[in-house]
CHARMM-style PDB file with segment names, atoms N, HN, CA, C and O in Angstrom:
ATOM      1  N   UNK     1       8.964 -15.278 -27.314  1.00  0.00      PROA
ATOM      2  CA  UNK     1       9.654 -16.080 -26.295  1.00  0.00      PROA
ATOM      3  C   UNK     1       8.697 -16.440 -25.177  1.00  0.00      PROA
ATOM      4  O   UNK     1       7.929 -15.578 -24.751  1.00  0.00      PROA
ATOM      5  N   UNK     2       8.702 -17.836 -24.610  1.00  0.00      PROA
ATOM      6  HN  UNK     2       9.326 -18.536 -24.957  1.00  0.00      PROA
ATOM      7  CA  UNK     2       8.257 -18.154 -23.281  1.00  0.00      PROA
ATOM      8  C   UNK     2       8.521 -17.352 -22.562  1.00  0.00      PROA
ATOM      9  O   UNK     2       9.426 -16.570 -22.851  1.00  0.00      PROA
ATOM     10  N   UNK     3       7.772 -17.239 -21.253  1.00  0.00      PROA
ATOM     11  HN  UNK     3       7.037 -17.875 -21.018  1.00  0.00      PROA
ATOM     12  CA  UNK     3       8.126 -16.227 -19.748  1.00  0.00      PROA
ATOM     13  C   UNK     3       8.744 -17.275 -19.435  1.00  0.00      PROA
ATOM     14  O   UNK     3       8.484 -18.421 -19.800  1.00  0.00      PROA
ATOM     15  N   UNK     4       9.802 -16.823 -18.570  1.00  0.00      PROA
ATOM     16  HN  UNK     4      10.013 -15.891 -18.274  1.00  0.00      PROA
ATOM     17  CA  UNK     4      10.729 -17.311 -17.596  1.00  0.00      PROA
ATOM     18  C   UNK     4      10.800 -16.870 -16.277  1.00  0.00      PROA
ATOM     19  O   UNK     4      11.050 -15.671 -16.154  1.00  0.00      PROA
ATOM     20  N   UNK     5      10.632 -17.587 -15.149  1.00  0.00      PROA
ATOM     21  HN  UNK     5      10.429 -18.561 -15.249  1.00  0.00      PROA
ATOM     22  CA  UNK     5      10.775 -16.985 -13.723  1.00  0.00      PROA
ATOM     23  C   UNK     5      12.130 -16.974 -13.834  1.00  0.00      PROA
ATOM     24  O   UNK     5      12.810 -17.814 -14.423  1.00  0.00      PROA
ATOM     25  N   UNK     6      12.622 -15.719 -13.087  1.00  0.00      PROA
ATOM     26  HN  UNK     6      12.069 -15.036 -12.608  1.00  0.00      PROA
ATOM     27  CA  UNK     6      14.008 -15.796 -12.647  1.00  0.00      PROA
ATOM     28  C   UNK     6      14.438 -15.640 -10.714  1.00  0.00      PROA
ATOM     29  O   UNK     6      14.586 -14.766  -9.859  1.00  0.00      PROA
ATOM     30  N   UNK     7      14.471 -16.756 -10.825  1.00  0.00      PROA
ATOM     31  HN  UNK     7      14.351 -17.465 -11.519  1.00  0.00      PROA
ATOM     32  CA  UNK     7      14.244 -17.178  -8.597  1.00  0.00      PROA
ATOM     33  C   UNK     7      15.460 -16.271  -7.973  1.00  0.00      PROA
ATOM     34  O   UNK     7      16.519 -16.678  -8.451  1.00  0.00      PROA
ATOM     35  N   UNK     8      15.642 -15.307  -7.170  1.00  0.00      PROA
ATOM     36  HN  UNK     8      14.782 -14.977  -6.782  1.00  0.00      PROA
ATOM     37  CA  UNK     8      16.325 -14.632  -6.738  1.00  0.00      PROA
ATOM     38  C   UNK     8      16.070 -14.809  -4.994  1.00  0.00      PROA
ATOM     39  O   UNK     8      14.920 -14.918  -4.567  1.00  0.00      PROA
ATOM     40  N   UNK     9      17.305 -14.823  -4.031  1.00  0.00      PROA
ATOM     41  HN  UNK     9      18.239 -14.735  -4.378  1.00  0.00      PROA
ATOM     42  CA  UNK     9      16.935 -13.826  -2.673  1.00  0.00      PROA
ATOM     43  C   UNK     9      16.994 -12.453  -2.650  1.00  0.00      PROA
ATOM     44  O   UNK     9      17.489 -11.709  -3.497  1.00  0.00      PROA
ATOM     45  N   UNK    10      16.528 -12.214  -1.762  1.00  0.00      PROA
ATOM     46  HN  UNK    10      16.126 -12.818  -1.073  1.00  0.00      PROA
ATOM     47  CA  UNK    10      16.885 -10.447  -1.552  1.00  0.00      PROA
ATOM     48  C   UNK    10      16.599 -10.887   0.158  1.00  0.00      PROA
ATOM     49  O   UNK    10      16.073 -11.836   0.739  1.00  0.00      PROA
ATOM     50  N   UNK    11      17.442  -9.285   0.651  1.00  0.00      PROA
ATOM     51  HN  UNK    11      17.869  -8.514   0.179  1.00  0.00      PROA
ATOM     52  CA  UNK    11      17.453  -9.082   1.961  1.00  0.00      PROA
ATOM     53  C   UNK    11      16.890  -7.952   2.579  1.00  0.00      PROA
ATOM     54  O   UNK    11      16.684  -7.827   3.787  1.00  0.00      PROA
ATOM     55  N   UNK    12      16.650  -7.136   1.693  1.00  0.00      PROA
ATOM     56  HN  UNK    12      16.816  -7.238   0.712  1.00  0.00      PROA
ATOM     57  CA  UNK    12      15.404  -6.129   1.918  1.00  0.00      PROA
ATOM     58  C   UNK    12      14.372  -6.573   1.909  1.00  0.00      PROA
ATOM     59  O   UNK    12      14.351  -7.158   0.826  1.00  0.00      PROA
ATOM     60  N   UNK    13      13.331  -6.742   2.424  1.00  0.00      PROA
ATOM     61  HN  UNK    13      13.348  -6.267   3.304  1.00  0.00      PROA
ATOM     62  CA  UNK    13      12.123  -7.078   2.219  1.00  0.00      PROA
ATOM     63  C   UNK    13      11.541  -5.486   2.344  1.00  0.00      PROA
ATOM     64  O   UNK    13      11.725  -4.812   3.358  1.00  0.00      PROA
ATOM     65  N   UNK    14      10.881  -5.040   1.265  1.00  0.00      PROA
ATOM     66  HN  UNK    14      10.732  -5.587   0.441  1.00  0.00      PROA
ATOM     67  CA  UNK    14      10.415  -3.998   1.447  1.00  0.00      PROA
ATOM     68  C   UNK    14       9.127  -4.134   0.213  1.00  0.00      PROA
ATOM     69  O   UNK    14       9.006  -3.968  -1.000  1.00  0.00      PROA
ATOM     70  N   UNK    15       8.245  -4.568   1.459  1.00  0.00      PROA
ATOM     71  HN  UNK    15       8.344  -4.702   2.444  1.00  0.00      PROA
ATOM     72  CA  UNK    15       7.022  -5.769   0.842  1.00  0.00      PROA
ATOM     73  C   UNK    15       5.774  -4.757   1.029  1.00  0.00      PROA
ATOM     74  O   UNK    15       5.576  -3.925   1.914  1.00  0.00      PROA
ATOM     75  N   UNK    16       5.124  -5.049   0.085  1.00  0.00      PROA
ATOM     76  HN  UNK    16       5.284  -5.725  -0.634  1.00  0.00      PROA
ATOM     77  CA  UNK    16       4.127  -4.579  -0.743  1.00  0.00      PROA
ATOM     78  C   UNK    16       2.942  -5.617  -0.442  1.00  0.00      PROA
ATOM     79  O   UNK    16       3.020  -6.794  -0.796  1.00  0.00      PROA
ATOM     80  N   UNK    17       1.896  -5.116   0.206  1.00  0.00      PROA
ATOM     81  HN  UNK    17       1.833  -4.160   0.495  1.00  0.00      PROA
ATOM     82  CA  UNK    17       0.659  -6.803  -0.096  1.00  0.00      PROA
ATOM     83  C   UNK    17      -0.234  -5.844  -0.719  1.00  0.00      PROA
ATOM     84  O   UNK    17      -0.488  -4.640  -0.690  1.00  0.00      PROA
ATOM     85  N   UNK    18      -0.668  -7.122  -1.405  1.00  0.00      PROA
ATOM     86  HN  UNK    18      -0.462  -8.100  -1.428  1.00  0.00      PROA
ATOM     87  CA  UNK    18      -2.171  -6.859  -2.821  1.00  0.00      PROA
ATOM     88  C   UNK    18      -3.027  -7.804  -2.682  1.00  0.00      PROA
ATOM     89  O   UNK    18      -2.566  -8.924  -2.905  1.00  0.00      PROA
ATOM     90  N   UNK    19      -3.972  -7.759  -2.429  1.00  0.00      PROA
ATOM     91  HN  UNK    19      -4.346  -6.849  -2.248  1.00  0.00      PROA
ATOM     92  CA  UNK    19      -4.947  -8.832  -3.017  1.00  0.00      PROA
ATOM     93  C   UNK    19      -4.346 -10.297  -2.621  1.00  0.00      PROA
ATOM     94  O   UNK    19      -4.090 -11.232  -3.380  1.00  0.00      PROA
ATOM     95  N   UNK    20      -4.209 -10.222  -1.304  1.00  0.00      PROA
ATOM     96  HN  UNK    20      -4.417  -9.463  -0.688  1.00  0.00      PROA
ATOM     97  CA  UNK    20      -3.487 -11.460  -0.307  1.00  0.00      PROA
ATOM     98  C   UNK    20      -2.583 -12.100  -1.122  1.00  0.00      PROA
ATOM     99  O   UNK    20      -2.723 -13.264  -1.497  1.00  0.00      PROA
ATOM    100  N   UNK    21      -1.536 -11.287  -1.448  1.00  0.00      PROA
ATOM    101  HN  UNK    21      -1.422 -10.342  -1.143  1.00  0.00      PROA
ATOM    102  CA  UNK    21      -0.035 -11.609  -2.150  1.00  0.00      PROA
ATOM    103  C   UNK    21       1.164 -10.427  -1.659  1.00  0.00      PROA
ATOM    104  O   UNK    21       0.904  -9.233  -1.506  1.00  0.00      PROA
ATOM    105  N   UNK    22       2.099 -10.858  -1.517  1.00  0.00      PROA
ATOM    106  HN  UNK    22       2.310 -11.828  -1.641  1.00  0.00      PROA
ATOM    107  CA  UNK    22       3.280  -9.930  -1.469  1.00  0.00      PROA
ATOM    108  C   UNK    22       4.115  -9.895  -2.506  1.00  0.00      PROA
ATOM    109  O   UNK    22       4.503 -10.855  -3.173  1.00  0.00      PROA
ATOM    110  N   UNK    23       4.567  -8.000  -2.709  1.00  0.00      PROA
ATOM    111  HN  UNK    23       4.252  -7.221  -2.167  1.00  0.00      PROA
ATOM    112  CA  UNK    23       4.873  -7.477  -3.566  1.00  0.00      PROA
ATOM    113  C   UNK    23       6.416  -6.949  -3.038  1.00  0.00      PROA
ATOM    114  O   UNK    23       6.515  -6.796  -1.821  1.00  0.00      PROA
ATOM    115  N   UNK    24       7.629  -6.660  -3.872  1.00  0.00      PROA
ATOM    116  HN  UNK    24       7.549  -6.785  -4.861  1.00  0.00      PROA
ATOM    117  CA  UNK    24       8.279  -6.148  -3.360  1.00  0.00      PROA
ATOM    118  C   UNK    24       8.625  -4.959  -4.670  1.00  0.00      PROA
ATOM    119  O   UNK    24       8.683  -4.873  -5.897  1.00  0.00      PROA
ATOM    120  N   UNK    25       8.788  -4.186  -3.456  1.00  0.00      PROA
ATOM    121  HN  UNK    25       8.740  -4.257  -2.460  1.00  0.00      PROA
ATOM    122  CA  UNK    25       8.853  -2.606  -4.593  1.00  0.00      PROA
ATOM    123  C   UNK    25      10.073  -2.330  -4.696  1.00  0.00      PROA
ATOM    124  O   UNK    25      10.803  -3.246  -4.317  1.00  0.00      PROA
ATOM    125  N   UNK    26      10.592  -1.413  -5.065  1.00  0.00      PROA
ATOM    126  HN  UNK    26      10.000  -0.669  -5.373  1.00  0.00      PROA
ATOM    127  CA  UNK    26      11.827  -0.736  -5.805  1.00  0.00      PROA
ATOM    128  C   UNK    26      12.909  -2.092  -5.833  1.00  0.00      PROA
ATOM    129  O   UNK    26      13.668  -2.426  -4.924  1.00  0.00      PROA
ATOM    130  N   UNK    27      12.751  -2.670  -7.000  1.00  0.00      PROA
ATOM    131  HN  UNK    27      12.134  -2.399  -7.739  1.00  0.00      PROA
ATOM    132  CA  UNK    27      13.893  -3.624  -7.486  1.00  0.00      PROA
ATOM    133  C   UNK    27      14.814  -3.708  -8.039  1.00  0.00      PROA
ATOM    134  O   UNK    27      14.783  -3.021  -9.060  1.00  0.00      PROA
ATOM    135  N   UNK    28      15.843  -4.318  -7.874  1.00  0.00      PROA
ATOM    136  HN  UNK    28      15.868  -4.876  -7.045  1.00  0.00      PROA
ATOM    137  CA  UNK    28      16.994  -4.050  -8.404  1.00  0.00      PROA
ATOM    138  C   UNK    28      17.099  -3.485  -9.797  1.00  0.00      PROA
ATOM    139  O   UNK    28      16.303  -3.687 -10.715  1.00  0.00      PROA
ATOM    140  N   UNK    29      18.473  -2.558  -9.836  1.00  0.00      PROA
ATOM    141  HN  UNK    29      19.119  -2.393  -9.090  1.00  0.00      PROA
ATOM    142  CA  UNK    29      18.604  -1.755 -11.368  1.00  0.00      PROA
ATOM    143  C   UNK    29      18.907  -2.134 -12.328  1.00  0.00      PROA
ATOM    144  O   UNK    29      19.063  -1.531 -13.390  1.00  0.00      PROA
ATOM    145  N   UNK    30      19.141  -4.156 -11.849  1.00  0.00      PROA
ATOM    146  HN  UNK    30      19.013  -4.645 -10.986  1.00  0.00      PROA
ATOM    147  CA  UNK    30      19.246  -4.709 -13.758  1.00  0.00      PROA
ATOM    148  C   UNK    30      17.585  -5.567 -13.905  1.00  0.00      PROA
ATOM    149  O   UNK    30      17.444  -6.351 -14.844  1.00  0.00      PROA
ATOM    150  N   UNK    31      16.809  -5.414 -13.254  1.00  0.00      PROA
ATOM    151  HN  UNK    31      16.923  -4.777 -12.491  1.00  0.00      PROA
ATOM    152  CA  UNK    31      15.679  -5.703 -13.917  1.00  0.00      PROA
ATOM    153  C   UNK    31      15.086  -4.846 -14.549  1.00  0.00      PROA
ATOM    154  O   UNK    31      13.947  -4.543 -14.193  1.00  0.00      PROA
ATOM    155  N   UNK    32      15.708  -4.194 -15.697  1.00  0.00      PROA
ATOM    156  HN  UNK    32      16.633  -4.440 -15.986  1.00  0.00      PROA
ATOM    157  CA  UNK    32      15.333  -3.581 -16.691  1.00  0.00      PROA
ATOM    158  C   UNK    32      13.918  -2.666 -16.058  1.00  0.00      PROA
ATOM    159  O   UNK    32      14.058  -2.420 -14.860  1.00  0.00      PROA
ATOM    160  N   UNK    33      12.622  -2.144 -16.655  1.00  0.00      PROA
ATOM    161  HN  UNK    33      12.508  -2.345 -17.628  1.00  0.00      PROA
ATOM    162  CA  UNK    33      11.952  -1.657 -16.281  1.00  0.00      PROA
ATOM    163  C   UNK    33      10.627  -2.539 -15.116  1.00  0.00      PROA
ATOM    164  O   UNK    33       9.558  -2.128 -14.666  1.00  0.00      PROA
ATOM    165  N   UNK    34      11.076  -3.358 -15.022  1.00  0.00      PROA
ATOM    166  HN  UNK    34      11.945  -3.693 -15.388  1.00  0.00      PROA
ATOM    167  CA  UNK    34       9.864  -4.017 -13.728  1.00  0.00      PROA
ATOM    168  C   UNK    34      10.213  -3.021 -12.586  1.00  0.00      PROA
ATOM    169  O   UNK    34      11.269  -2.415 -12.405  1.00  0.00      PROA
ATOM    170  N   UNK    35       9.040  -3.002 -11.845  1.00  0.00      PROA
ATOM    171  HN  UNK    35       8.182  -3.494 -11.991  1.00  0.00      PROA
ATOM    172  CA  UNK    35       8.992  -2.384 -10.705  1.00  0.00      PROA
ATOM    173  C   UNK    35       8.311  -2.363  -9.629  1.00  0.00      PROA
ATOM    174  O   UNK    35       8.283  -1.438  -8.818  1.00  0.00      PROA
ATOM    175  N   UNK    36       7.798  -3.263  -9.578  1.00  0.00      PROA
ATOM    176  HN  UNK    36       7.821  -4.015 -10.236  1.00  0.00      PROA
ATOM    177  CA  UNK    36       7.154  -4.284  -8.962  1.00  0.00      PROA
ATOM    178  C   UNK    36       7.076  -6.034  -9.277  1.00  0.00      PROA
ATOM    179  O   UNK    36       6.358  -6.581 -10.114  1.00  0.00      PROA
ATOM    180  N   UNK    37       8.162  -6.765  -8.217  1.00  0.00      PROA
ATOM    181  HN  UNK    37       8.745  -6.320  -7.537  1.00  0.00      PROA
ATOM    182  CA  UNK    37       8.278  -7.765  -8.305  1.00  0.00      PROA
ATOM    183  C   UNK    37       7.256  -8.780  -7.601  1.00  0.00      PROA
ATOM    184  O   UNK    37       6.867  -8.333  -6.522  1.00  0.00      PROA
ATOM    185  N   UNK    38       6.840  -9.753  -7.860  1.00  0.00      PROA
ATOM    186  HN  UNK    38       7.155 -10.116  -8.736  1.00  0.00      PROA
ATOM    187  CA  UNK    38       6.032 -10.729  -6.621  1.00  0.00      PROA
ATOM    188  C   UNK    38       7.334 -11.560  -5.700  1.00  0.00      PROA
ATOM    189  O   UNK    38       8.542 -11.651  -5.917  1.00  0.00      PROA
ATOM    190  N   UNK    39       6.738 -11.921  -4.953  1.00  0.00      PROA
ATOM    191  HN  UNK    39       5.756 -11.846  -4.776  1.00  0.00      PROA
ATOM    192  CA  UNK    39       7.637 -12.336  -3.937  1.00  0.00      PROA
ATOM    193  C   UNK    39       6.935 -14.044  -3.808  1.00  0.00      PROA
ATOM    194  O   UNK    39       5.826 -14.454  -3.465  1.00  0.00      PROA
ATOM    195  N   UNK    40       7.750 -14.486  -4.103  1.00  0.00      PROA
ATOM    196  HN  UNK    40       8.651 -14.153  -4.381  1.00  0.00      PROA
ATOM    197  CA  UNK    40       7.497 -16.096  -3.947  1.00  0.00      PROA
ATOM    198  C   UNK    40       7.808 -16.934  -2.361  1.00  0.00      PROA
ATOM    199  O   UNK    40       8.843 -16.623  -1.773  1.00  0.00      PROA
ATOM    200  N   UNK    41       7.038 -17.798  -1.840  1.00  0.00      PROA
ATOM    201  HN  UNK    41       6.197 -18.051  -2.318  1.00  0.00      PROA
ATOM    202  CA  UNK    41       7.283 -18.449  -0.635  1.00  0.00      PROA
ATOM    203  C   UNK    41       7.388 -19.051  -1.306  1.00  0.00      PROA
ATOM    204  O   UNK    41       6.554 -18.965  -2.207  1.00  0.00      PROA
ATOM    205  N   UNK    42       8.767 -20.443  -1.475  1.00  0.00      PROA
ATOM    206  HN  UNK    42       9.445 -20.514  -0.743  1.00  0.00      PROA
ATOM    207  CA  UNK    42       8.845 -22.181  -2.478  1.00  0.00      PROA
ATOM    208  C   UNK    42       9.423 -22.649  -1.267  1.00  0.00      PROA
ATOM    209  O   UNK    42       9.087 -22.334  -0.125  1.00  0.00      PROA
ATOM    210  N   UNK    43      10.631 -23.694  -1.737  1.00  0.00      PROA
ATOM    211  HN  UNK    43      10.905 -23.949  -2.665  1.00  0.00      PROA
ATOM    212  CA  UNK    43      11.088 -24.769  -1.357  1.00  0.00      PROA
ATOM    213  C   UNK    43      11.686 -24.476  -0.144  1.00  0.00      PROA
ATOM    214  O   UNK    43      11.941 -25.293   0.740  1.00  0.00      PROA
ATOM    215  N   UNK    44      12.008 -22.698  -0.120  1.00  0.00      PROA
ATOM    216  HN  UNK    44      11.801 -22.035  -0.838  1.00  0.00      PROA
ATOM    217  CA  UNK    44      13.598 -22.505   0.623  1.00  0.00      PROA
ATOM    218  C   UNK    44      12.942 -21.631   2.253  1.00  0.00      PROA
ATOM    219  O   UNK    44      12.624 -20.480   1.955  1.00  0.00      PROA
ATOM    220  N   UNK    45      12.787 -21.819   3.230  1.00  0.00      PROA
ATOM    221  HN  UNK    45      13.046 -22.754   3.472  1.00  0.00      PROA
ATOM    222  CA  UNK    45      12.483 -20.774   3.981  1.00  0.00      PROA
ATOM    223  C   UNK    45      12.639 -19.162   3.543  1.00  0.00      PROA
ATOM    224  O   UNK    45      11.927 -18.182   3.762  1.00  0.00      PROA
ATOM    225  N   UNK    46      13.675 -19.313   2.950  1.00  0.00      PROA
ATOM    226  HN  UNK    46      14.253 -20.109   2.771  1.00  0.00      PROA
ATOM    227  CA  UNK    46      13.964 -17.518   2.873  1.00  0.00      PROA
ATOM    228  C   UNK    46      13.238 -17.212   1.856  1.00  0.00      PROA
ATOM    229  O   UNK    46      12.856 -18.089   1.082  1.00  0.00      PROA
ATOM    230  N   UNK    47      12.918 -15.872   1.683  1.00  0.00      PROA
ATOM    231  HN  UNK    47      13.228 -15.159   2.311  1.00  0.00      PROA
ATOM    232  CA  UNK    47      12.524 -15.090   0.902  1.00  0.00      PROA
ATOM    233  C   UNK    47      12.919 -14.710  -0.527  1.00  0.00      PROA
ATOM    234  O   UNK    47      13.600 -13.732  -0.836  1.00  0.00      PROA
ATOM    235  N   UNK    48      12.263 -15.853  -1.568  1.00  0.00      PROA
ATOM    236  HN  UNK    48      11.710 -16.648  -1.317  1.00  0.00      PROA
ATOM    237  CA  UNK    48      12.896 -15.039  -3.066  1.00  0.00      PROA
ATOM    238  C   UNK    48      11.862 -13.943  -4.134  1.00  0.00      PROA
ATOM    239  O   UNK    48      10.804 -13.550  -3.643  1.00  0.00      PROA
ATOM    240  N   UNK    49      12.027 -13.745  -4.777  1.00  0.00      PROA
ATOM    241  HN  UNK    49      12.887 -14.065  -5.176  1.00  0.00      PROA
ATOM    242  CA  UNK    49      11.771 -13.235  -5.753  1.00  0.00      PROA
ATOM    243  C   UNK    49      11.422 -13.401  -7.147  1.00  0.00      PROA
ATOM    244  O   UNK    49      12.301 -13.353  -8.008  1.00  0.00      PROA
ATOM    245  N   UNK    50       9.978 -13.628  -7.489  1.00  0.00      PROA
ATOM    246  HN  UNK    50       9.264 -13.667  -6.789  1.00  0.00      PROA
ATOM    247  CA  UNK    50      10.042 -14.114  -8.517  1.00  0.00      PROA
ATOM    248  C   UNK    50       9.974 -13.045 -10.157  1.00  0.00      PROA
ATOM    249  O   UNK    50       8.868 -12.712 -10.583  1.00  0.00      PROA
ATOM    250  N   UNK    51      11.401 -12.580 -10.982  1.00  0.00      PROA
ATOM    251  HN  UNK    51      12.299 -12.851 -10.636  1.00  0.00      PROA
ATOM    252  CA  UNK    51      10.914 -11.643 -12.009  1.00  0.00      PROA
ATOM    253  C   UNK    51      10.443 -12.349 -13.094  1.00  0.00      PROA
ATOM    254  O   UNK    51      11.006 -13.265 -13.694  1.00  0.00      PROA
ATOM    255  N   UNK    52       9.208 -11.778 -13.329  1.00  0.00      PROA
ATOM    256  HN  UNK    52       8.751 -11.034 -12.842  1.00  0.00      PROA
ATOM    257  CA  UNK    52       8.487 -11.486 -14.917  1.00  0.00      PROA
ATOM    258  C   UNK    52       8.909 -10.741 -15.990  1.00  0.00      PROA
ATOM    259  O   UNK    52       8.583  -9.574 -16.208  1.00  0.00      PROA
ATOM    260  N   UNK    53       9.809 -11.586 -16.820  1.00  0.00      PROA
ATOM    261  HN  UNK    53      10.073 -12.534 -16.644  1.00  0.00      PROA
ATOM    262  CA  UNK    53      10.134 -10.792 -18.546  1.00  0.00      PROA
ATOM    263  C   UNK    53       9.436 -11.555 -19.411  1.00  0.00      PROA
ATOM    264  OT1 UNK    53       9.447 -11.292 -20.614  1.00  0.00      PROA
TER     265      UNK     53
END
C-alpha cells in the first residue's frame, strides 16, 4: 500500500524538536504503535499532525 498522511488537530502540544522539526510525543491510543508523530505547519494556523502508516 501507498503511505497516506492522515491531517489531524490536537490541543496538546507536547512538542518534541529534532533536527529543526517538531515532534509530538505520546499520541493518541488509536494510532496503533507510532509514537512519535511529526507535526505539520500547512494551510491552517493551528497545529496538525501529520501520521505515518
Amino acid at each position: 500500500m501507498e503511505k497516506k498522511d492522515f491531517y489531524i488537530f490536537i490541543s496538546d502540544y507536547n512538542l518534541v524538536k529534532h533536527n529543526n522539526e517538531f515532534y509530538y510525543r505520546n499520541c493518541f491510543c488509536w494510532a496503533n504503535s507510532v509514537s512519535i508523530i511529526k507535526i505539520y505547519f500547512g494551510f491552517s494556523s493551528e497545529l496538525g499532525v501529520i501520521f505515518d502508516f
